[in-house]
PDB file with SEQRES, HELIX, SHEET and CRYST1 records, atoms N, CA, C and O in Angstrom:
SEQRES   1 A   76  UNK UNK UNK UNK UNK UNK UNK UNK UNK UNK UNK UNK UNK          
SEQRES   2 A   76  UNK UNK UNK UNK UNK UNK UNK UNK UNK UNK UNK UNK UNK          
SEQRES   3 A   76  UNK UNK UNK UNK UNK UNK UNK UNK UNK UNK UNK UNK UNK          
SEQRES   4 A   76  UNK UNK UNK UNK UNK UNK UNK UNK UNK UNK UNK UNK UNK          
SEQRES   5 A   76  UNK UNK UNK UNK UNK UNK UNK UNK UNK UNK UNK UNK UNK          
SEQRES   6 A   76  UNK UNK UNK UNK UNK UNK UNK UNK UNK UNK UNK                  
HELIX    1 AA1 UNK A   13  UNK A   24  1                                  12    
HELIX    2 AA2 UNK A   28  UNK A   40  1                                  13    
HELIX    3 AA3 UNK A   53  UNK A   68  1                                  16    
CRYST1    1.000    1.000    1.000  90.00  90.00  90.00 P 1           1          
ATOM      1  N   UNK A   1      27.125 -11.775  -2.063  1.00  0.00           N  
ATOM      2  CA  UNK A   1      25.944 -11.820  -1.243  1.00  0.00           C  
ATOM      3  C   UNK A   1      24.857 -10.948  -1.885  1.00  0.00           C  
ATOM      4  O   UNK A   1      24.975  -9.793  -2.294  1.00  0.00           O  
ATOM      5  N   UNK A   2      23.526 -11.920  -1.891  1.00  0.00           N  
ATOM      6  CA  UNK A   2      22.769 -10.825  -2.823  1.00  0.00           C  
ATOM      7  C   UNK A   2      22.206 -10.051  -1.701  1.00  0.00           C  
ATOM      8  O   UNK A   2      22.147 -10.360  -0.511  1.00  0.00           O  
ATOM      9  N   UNK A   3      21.615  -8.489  -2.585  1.00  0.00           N  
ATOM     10  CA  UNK A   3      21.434  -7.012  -0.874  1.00  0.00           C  
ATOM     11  C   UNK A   3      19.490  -8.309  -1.564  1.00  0.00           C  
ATOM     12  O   UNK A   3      19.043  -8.838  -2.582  1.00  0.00           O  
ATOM     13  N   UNK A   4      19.021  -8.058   0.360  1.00  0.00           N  
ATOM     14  CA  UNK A   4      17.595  -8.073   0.779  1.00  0.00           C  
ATOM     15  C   UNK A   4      17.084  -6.794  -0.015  1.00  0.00           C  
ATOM     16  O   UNK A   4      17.665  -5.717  -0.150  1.00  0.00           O  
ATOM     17  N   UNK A   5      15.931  -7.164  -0.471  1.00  0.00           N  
ATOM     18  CA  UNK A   5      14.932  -5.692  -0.555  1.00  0.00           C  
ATOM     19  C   UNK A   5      14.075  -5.363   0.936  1.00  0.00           C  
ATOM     20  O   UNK A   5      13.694  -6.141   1.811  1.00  0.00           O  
ATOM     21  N   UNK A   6      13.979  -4.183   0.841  1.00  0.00           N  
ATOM     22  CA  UNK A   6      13.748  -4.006   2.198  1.00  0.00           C  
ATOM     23  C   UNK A   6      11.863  -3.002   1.246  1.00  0.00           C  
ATOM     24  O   UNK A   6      11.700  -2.268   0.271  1.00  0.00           O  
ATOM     25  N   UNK A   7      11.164  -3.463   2.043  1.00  0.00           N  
ATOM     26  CA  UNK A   7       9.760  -3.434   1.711  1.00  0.00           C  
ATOM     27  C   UNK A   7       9.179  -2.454   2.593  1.00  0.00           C  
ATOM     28  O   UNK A   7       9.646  -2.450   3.732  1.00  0.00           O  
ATOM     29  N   UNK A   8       8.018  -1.394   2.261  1.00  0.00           N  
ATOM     30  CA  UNK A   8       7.617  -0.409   2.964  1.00  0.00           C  
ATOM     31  C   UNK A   8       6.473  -1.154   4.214  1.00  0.00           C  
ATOM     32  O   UNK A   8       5.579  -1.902   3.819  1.00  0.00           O  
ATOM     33  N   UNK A   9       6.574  -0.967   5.112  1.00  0.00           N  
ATOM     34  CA  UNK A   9       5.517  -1.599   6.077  1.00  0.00           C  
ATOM     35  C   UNK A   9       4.389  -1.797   5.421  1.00  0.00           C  
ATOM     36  O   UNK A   9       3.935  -1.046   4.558  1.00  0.00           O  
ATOM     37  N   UNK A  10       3.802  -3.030   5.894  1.00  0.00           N  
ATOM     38  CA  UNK A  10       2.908  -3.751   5.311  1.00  0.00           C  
ATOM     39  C   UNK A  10       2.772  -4.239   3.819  1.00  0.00           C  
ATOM     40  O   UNK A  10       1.675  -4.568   3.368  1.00  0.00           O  
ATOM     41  N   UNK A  11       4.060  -4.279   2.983  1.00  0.00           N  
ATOM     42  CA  UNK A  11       4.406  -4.898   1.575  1.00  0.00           C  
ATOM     43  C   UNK A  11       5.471  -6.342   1.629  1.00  0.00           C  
ATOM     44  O   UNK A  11       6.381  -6.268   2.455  1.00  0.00           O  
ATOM     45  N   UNK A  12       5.411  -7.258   1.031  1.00  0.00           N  
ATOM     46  CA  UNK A  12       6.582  -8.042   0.765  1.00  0.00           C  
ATOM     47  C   UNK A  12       6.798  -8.266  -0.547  1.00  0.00           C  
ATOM     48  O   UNK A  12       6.331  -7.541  -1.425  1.00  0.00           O  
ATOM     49  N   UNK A  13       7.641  -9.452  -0.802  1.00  0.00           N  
ATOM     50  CA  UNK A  13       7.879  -9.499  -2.188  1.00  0.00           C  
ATOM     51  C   UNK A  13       6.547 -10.444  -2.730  1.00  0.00           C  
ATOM     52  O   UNK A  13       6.608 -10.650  -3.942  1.00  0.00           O  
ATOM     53  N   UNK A  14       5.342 -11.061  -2.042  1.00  0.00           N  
ATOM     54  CA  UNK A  14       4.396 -11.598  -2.720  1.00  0.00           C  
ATOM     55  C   UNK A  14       3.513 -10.531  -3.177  1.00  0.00           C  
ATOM     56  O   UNK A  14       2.826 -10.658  -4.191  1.00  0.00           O  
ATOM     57  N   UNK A  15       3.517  -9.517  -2.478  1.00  0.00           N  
ATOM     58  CA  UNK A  15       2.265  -8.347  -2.690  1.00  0.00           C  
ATOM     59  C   UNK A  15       3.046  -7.824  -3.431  1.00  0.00           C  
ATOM     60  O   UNK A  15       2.302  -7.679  -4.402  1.00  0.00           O  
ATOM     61  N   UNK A  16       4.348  -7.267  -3.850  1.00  0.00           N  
ATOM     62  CA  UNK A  16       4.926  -6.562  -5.056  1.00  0.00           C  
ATOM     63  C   UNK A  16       4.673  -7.375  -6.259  1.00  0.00           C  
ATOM     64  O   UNK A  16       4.323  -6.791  -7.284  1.00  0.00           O  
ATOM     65  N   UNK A  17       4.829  -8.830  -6.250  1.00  0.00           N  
ATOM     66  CA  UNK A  17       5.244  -9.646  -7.500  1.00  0.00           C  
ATOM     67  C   UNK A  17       3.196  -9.396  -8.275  1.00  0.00           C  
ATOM     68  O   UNK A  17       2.937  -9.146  -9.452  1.00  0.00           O  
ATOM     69  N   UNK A  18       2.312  -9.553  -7.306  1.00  0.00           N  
ATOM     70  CA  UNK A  18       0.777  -9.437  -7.112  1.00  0.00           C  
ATOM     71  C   UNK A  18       0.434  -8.175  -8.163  1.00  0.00           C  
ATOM     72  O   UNK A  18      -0.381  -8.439  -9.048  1.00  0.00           O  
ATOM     73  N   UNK A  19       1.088  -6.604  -8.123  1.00  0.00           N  
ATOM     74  CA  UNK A  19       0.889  -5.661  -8.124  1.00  0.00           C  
ATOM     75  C   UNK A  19       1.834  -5.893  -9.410  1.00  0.00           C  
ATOM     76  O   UNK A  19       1.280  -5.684 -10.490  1.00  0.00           O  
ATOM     77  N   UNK A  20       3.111  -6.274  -9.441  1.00  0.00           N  
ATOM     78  CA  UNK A  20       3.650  -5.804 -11.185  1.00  0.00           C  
ATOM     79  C   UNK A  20       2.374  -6.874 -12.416  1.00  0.00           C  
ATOM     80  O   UNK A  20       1.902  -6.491 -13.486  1.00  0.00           O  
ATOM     81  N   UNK A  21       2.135  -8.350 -11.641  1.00  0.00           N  
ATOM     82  CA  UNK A  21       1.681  -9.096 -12.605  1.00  0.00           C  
ATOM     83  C   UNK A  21       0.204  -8.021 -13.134  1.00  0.00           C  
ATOM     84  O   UNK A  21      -0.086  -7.623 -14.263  1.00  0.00           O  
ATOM     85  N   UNK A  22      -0.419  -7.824 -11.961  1.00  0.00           N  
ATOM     86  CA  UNK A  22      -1.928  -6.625 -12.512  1.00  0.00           C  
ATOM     87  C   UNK A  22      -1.537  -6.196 -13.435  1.00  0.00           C  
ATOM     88  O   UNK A  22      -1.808  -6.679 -14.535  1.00  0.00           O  
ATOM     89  N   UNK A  23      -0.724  -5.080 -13.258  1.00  0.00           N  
ATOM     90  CA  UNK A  23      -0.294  -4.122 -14.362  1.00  0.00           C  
ATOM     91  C   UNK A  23       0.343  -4.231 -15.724  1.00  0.00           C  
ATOM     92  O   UNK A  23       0.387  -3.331 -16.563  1.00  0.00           O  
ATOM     93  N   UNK A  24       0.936  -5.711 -15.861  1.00  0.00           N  
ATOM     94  CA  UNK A  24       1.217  -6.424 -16.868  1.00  0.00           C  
ATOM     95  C   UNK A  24       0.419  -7.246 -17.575  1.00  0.00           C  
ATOM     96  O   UNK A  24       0.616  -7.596 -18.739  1.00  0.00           O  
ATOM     97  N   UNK A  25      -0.466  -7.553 -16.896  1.00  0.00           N  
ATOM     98  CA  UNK A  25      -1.420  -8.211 -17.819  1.00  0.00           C  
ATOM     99  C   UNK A  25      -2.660  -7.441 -18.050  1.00  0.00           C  
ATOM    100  O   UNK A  25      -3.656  -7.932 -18.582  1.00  0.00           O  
ATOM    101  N   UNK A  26      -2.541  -5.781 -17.487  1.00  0.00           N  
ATOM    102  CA  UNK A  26      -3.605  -4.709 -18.228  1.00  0.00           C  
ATOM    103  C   UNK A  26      -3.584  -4.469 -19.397  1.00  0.00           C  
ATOM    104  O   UNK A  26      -2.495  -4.381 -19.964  1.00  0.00           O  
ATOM    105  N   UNK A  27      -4.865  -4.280 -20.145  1.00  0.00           N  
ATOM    106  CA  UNK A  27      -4.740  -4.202 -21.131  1.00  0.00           C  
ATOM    107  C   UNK A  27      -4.965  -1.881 -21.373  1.00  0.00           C  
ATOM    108  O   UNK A  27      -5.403  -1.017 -20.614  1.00  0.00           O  
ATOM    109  N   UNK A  28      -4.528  -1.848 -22.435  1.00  0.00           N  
ATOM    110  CA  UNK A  28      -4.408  -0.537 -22.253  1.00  0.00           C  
ATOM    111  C   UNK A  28      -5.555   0.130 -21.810  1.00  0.00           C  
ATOM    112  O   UNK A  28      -5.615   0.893 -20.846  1.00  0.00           O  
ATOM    113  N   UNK A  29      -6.687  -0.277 -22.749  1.00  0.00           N  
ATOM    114  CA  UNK A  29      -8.304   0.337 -22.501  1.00  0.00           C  
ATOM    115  C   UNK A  29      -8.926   0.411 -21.031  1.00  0.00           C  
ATOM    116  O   UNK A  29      -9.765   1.212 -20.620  1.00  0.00           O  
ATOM    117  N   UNK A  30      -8.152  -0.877 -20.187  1.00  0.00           N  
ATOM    118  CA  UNK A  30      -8.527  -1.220 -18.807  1.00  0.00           C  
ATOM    119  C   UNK A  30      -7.616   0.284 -18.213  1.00  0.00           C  
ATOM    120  O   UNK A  30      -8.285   1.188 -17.712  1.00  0.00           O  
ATOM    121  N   UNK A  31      -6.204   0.420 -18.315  1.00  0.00           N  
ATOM    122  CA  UNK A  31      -5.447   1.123 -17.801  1.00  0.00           C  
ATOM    123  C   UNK A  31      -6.295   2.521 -18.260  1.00  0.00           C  
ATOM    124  O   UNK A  31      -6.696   3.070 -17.234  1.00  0.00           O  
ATOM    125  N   UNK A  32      -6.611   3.111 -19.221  1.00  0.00           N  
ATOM    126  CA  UNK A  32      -7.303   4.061 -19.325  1.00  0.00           C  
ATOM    127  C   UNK A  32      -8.458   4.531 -18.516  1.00  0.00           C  
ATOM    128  O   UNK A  32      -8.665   5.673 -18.104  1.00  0.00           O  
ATOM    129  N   UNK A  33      -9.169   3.471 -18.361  1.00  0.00           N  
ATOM    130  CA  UNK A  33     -10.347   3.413 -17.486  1.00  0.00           C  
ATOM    131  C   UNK A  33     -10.287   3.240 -16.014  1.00  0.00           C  
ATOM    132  O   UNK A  33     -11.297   3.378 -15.324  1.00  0.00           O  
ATOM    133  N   UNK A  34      -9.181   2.954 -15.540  1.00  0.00           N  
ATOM    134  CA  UNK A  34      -8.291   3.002 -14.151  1.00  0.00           C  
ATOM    135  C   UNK A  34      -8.245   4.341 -13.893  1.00  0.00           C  
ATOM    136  O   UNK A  34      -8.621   4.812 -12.820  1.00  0.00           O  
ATOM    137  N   UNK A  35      -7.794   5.015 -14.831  1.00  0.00           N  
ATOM    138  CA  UNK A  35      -7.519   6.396 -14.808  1.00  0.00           C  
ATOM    139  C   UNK A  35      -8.461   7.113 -14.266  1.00  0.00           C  
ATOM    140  O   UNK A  35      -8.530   7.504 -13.101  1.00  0.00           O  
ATOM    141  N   UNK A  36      -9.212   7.286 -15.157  1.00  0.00           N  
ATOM    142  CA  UNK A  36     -10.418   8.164 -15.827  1.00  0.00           C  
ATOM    143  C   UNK A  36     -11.365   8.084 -14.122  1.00  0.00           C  
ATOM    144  O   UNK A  36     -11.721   9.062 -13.464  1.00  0.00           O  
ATOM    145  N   UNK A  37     -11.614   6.322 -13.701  1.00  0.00           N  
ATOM    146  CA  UNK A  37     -12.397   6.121 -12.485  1.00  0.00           C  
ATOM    147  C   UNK A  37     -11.446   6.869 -11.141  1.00  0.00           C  
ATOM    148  O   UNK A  37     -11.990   7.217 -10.093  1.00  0.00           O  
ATOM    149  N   UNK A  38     -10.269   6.994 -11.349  1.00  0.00           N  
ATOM    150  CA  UNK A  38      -9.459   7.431 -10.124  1.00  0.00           C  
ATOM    151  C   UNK A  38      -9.923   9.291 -10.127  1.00  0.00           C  
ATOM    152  O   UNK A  38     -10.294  10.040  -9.224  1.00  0.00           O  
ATOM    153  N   UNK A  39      -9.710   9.468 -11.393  1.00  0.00           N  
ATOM    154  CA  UNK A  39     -10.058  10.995 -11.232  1.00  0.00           C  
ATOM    155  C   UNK A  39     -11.519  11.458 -10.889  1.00  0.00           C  
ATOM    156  O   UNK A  39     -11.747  12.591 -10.466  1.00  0.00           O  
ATOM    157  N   UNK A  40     -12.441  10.568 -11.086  1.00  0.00           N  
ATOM    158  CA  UNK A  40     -13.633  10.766 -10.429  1.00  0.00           C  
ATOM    159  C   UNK A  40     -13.876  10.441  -8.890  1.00  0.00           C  
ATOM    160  O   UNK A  40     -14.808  10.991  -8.304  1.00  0.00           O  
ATOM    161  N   UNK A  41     -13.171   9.692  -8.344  1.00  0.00           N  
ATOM    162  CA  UNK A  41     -12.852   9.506  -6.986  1.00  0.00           C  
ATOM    163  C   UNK A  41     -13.375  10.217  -6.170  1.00  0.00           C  
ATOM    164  O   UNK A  41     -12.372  10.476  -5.505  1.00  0.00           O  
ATOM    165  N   UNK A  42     -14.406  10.904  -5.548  1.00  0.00           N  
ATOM    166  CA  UNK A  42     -14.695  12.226  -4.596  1.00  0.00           C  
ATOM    167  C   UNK A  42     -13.952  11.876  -3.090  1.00  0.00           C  
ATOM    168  O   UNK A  42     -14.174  12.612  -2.129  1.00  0.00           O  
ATOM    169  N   UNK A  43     -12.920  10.514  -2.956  1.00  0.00           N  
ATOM    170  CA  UNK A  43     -12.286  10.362  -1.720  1.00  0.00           C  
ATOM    171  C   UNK A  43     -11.039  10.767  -1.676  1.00  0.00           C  
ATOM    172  O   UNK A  43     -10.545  10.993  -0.572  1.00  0.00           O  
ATOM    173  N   UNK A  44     -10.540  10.882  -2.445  1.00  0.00           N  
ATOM    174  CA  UNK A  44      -8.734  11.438  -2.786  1.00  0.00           C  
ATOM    175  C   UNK A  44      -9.058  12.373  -3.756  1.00  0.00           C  
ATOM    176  O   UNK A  44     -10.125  12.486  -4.361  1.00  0.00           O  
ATOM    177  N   UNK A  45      -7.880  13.144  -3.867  1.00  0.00           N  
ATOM    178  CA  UNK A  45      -7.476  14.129  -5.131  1.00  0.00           C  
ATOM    179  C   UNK A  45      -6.122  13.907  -5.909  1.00  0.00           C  
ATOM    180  O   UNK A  45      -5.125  13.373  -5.423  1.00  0.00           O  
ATOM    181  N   UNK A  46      -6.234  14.372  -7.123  1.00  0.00           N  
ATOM    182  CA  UNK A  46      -4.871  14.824  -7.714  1.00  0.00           C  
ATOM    183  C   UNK A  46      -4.827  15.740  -7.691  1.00  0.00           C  
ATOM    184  O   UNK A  46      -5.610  16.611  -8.073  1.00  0.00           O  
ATOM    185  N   UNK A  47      -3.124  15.789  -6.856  1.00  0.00           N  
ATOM    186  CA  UNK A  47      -2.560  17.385  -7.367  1.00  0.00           C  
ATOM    187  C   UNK A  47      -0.702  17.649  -7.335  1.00  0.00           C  
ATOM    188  O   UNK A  47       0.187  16.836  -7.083  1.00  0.00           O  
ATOM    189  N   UNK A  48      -0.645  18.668  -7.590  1.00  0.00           N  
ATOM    190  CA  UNK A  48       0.698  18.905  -8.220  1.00  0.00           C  
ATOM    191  C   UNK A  48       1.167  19.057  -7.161  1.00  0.00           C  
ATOM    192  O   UNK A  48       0.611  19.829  -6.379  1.00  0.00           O  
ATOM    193  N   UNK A  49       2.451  18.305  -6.756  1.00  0.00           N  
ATOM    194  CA  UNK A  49       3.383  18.891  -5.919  1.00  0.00           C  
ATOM    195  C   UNK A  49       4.898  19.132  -6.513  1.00  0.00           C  
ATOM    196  O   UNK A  49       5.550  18.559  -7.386  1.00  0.00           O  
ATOM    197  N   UNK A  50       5.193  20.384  -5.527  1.00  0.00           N  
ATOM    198  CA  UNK A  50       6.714  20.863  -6.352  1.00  0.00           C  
ATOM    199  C   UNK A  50       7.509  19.746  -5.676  1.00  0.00           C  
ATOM    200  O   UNK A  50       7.084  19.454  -4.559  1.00  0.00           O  
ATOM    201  N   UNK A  51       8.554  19.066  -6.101  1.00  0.00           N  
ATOM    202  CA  UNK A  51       9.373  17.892  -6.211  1.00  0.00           C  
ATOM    203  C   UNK A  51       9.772  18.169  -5.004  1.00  0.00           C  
ATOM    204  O   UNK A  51       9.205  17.412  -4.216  1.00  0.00           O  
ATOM    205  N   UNK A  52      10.578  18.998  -4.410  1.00  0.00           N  
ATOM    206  CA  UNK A  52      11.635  19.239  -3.375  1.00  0.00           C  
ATOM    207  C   UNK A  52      10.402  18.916  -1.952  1.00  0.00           C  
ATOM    208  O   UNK A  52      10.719  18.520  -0.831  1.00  0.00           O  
ATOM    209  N   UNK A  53       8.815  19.268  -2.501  1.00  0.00           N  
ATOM    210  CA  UNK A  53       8.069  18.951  -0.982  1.00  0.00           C  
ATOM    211  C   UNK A  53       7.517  17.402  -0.717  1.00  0.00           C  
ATOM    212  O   UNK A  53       7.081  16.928   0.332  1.00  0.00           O  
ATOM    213  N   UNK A  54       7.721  16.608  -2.355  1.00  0.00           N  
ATOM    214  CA  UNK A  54       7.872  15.399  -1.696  1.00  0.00           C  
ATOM    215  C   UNK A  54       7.522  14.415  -0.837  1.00  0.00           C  
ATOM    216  O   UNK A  54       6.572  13.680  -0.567  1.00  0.00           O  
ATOM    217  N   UNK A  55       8.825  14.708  -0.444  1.00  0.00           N  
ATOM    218  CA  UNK A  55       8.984  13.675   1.132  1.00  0.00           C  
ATOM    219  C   UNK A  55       8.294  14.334   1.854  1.00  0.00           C  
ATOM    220  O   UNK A  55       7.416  13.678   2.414  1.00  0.00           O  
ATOM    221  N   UNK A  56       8.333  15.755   2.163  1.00  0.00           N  
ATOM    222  CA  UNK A  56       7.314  16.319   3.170  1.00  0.00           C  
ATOM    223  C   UNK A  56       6.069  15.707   3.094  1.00  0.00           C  
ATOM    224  O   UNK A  56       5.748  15.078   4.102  1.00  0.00           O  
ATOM    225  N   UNK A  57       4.986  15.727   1.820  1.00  0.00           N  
ATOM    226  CA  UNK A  57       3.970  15.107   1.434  1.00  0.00           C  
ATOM    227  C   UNK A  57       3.917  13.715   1.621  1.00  0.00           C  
ATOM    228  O   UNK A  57       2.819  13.322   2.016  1.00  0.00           O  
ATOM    229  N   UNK A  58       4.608  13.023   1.488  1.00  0.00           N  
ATOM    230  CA  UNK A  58       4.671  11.637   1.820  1.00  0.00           C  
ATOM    231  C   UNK A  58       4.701  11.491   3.079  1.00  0.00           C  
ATOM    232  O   UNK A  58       3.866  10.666   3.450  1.00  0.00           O  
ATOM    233  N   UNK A  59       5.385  11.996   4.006  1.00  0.00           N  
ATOM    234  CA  UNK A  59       5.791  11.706   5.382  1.00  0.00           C  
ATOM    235  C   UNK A  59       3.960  11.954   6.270  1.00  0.00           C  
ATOM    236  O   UNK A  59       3.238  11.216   6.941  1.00  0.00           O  
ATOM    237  N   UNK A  60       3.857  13.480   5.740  1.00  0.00           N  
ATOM    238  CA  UNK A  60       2.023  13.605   6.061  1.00  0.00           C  
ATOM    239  C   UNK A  60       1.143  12.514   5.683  1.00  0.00           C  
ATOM    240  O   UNK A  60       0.414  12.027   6.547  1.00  0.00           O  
ATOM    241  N   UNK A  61       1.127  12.135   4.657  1.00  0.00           N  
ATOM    242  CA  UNK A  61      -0.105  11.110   4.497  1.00  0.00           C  
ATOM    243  C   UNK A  61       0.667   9.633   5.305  1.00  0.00           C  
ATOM    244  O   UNK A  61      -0.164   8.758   5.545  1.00  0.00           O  
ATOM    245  N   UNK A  62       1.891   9.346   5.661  1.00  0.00           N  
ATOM    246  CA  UNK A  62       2.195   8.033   5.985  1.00  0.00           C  
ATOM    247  C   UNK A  62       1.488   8.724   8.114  1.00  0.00           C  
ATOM    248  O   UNK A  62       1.180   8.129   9.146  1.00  0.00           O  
ATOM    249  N   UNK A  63       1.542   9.708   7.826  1.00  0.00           N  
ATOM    250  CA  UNK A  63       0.740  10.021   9.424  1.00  0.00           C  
ATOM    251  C   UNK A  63      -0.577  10.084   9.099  1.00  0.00           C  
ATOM    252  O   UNK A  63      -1.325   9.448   9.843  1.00  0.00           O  
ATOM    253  N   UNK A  64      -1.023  10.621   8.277  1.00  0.00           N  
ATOM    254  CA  UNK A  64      -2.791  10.306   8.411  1.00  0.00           C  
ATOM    255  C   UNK A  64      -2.877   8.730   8.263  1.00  0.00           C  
ATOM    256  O   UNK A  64      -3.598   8.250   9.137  1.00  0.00           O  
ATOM    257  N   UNK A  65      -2.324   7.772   7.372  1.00  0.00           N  
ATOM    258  CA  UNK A  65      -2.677   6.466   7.682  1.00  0.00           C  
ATOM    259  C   UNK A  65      -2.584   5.576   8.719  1.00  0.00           C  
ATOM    260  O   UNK A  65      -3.294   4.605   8.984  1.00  0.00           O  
ATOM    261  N   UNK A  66      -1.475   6.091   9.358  1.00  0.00           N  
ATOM    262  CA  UNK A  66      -1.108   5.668  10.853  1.00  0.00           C  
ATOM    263  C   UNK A  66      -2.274   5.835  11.977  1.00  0.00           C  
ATOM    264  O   UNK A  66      -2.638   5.076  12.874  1.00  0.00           O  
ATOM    265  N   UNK A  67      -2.667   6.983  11.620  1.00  0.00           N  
ATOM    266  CA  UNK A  67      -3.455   7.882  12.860  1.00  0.00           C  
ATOM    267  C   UNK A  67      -5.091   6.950  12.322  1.00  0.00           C  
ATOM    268  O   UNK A  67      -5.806   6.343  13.119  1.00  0.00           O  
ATOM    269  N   UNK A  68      -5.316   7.052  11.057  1.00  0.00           N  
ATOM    270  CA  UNK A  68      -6.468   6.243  10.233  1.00  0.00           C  
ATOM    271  C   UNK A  68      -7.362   4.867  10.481  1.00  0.00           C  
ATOM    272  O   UNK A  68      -8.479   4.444  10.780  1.00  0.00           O  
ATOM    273  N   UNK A  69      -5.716   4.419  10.048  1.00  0.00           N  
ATOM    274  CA  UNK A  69      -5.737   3.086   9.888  1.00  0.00           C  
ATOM    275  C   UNK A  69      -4.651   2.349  10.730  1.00  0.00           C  
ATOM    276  O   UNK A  69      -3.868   1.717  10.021  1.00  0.00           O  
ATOM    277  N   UNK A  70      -4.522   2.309  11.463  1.00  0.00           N  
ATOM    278  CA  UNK A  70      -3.120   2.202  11.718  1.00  0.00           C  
ATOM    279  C   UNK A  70      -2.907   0.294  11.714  1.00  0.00           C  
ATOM    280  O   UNK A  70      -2.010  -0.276  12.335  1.00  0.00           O  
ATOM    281  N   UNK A  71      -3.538  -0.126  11.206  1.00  0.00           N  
ATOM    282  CA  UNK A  71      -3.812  -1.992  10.812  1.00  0.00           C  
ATOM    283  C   UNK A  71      -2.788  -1.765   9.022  1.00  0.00           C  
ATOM    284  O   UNK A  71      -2.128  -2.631   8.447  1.00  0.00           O  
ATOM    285  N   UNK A  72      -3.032  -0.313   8.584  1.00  0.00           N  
ATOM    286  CA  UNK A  72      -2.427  -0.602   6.930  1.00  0.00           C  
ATOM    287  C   UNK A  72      -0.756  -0.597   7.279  1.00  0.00           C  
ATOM    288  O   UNK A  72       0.027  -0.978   6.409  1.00  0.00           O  
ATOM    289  N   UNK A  73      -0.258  -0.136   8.626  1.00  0.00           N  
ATOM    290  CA  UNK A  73       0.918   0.358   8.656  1.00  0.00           C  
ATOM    291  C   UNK A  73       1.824  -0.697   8.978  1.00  0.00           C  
ATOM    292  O   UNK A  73       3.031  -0.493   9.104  1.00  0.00           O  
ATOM    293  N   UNK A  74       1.135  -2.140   9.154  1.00  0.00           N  
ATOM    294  CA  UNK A  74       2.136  -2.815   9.977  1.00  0.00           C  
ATOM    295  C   UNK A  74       2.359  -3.922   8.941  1.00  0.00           C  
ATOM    296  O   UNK A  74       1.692  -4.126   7.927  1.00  0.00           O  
ATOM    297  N   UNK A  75       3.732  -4.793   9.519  1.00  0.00           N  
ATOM    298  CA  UNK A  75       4.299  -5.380   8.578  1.00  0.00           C  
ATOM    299  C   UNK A  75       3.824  -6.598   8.008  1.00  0.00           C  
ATOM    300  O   UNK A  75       3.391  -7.170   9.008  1.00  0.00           O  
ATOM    301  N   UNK A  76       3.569  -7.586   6.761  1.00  0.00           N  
ATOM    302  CA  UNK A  76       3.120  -9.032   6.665  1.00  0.00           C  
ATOM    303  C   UNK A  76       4.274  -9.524   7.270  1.00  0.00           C  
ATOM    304  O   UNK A  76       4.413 -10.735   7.441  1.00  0.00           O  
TER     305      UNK A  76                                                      
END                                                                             
């Protein structure tokens, strides 16, 4: 019996298959410039988190999107 993938709310396997093909048919210079525009972003940040806080960090932002947006949280 093959195992189901089990998908994070609001993903399936058309929006995953959507998201590997992008990134496979980037070309590097594009992927560079993905970059470069994300770090200029003044709406999000990068930053370092120590590994073990994680899930803590994840679990917070899956509540600010809830509380946000709460239309991104639900399932296709």
């Amino acid at each position: 019996m093959k195992k189901r993938n089990k998908f994070p709310p609001g993903w399936n396997e058309e929006r995953v298959q959507s998201v590997i093909a992008y990134y496979d048919q980037q070309t590097e210079d594009e992927a560079v410039a993905e970059a470069e525009a994300a770090l200029e972003n003044e709406s999000s940040m990068l930053i370092e988190v120590p590994i073990e806080l994680v899930p803590t960090v994840r679990e917070l932002i899956a509540q600010h999107t809830t509380k946000n947006h709460p239309q991104a949280r639900q399932s296709d």
